[in-house]
C-alpha positions as CSV (number, residue, x, y, z in Angstrom):
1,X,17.0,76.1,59.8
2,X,14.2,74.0,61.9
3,X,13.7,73.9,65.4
4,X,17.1,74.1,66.8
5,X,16.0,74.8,70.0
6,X,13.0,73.0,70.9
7,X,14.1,72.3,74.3
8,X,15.6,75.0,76.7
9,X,15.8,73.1,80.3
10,X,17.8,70.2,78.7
11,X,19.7,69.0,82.2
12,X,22.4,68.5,80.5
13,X,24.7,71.2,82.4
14,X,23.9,70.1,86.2
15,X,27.2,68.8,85.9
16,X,28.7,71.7,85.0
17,X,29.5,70.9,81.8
18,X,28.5,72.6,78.3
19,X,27.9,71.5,74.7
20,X,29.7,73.1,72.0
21,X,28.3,73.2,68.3
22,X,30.0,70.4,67.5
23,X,28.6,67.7,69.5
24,X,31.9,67.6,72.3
25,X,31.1,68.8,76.2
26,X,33.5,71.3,78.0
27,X,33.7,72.5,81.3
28,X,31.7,75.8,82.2
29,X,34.1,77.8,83.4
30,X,36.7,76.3,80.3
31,X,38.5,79.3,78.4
32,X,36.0,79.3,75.4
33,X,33.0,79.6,77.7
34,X,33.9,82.5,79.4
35,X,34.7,84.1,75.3
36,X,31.1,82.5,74.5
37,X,29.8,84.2,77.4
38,X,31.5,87.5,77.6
39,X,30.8,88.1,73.6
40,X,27.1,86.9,74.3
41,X,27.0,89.8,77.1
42,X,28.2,92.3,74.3
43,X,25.3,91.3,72.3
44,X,22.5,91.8,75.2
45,X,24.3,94.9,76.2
46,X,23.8,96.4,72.2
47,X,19.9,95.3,72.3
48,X,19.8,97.5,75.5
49,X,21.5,100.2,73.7
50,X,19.0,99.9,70.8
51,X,15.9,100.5,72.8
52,X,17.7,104.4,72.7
53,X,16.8,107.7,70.3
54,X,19.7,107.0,67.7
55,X,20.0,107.9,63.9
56,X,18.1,105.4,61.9
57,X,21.5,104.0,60.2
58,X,23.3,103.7,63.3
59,X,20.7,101.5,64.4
60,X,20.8,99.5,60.9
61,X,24.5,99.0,61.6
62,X,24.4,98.2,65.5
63,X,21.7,95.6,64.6
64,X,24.2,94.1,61.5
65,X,27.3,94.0,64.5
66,X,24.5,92.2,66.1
67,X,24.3,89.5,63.7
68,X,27.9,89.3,63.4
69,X,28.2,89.0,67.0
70,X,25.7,85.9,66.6
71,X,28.4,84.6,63.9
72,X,31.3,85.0,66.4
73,X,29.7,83.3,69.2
74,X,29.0,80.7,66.5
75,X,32.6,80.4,65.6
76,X,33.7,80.1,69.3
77,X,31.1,77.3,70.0
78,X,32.9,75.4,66.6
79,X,36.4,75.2,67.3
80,X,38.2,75.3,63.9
81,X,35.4,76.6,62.3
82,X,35.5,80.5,60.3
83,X,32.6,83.1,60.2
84,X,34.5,86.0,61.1
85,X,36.3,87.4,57.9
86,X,38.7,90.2,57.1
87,X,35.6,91.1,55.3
88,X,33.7,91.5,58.7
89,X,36.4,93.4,60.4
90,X,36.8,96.5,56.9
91,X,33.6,97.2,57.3
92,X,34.2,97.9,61.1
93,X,36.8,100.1,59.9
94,X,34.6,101.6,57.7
95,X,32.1,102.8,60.3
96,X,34.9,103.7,62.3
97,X,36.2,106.4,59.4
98,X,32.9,107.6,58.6
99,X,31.8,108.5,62.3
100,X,34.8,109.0,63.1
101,X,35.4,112.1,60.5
102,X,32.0,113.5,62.1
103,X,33.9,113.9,65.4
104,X,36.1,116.7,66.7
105,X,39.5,115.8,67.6
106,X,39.7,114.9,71.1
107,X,42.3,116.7,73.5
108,X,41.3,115.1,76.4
109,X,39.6,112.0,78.3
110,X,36.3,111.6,78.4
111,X,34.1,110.1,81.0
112,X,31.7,107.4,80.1
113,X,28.8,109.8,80.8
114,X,26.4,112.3,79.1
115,X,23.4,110.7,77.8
116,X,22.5,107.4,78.5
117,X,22.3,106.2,75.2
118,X,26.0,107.4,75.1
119,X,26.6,105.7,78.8
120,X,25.3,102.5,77.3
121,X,27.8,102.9,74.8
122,X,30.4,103.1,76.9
123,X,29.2,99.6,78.7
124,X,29.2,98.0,75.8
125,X,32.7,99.2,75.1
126,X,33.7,97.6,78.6
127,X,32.3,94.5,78.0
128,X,33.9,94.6,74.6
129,X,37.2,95.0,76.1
130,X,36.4,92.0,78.3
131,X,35.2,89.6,75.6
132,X,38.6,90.6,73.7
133,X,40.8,89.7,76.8
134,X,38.6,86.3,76.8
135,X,39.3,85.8,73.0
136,X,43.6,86.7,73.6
137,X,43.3,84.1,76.4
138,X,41.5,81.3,74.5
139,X,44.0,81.7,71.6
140,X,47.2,81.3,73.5
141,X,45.6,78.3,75.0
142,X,43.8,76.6,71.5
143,X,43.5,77.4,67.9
144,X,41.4,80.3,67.1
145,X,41.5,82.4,63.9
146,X,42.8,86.1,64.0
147,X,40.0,88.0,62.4
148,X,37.9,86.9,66.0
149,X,40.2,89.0,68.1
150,X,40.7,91.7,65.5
151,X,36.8,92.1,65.1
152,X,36.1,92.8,68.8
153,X,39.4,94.9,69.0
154,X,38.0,97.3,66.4
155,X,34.4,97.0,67.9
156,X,35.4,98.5,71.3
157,X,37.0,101.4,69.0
158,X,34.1,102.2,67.2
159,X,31.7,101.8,70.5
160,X,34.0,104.5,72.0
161,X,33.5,106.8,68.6
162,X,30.0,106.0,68.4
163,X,28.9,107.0,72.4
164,X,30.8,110.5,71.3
165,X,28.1,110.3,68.5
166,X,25.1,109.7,70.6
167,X,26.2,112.1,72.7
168,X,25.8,115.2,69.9
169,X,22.2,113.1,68.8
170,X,21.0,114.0,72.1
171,X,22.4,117.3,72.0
172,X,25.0,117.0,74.1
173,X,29.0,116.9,73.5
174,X,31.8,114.6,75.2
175,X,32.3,114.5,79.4
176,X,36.0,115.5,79.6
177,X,37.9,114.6,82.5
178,X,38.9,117.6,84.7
179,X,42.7,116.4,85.8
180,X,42.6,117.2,89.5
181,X,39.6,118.0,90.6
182,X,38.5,118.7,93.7
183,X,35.9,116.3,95.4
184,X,33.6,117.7,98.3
């Protein structure tokens, strides 16, 4: 690959403009940065979530949505170009199943609480959700392949199965919501 980044404080922004990966400049705050950004978040988020106790194969698979996220950001910073697949978004649906049938069936809502590698979860499922209003934005505006949007769409699902997960790791079960309850 090289040295593809061989120098970090380029100047090239001051004027509040950014380079995509295909040599053009857009503005900072333009649509596709902010789904650049937002999806780049989601990334830093899930290496926070990965310095927590988790099952070794839930870490193998966080670090793989990792990469993928990596490949998504690449595909924003490209218009027209593909690295997201269907391929990507089965095996999200996949891990979505599989934990999924580990659960009990919810009756209630939960809070985005119990342990904190469950609470990080639940960040990560927020930012999600953001990046994937980013992505809906940037597609009614310019050309953007579906499997983008689909990907982060099941993502946020799965973050929301898998805090539920970490939650019985550490020993611990969901947060329900108590419907009316009284504050002090």
């Amino acid at each position: 690959m090289g040295k593809r980044l061989s120098k970090i404080a380029t100047r090239t922004g001051d004027d509040g403009t950014t380079g995509l990966g295909d040599g053009s400049r857009i503005d900072k705050d333009a649509l596709r940065v902010q789904a650049m950004g937002d999806v780049d978040e989601l990334n830093s988020h899930l290496g926070l979530l990965l310095c927590e106790d988790m099952p070794a194969d839930l870490r193998e698979e966080l670090v793989t949505i990792q990469h993928d996220l990596f490949d998504l950001g690449g595909e924003l910073c490209i218009p027209g170009f593909t690295m997201i697949t269907d391929e990507h978004v089965a095996r999200l649906d996949t891990l979505l199943a599989k934990y999924n049938a580990t659960l009990p069936t919810l009756e209630e809502f939960i809070l985005p609480a119990g342990s904190r590698a469950a609470a990080q979860a639940h960040v990560c499922r927020t930012v999600c959700r953001r990046a994937e209003r980013a992505i809906v934005a940037l597609g009614k505006a310019d050309v953007l392949n579906p499997q983008p949007r689909q990907y982060v769409n099941r993502l946020s699902d799965l973050l929301f199965v898998l805090a539920r997960v970490l939650n019985r790791h550490a020993g611990g079960g969901d947060v329900l919501w108590e419907k009316g309850r009284r504050r002090h």
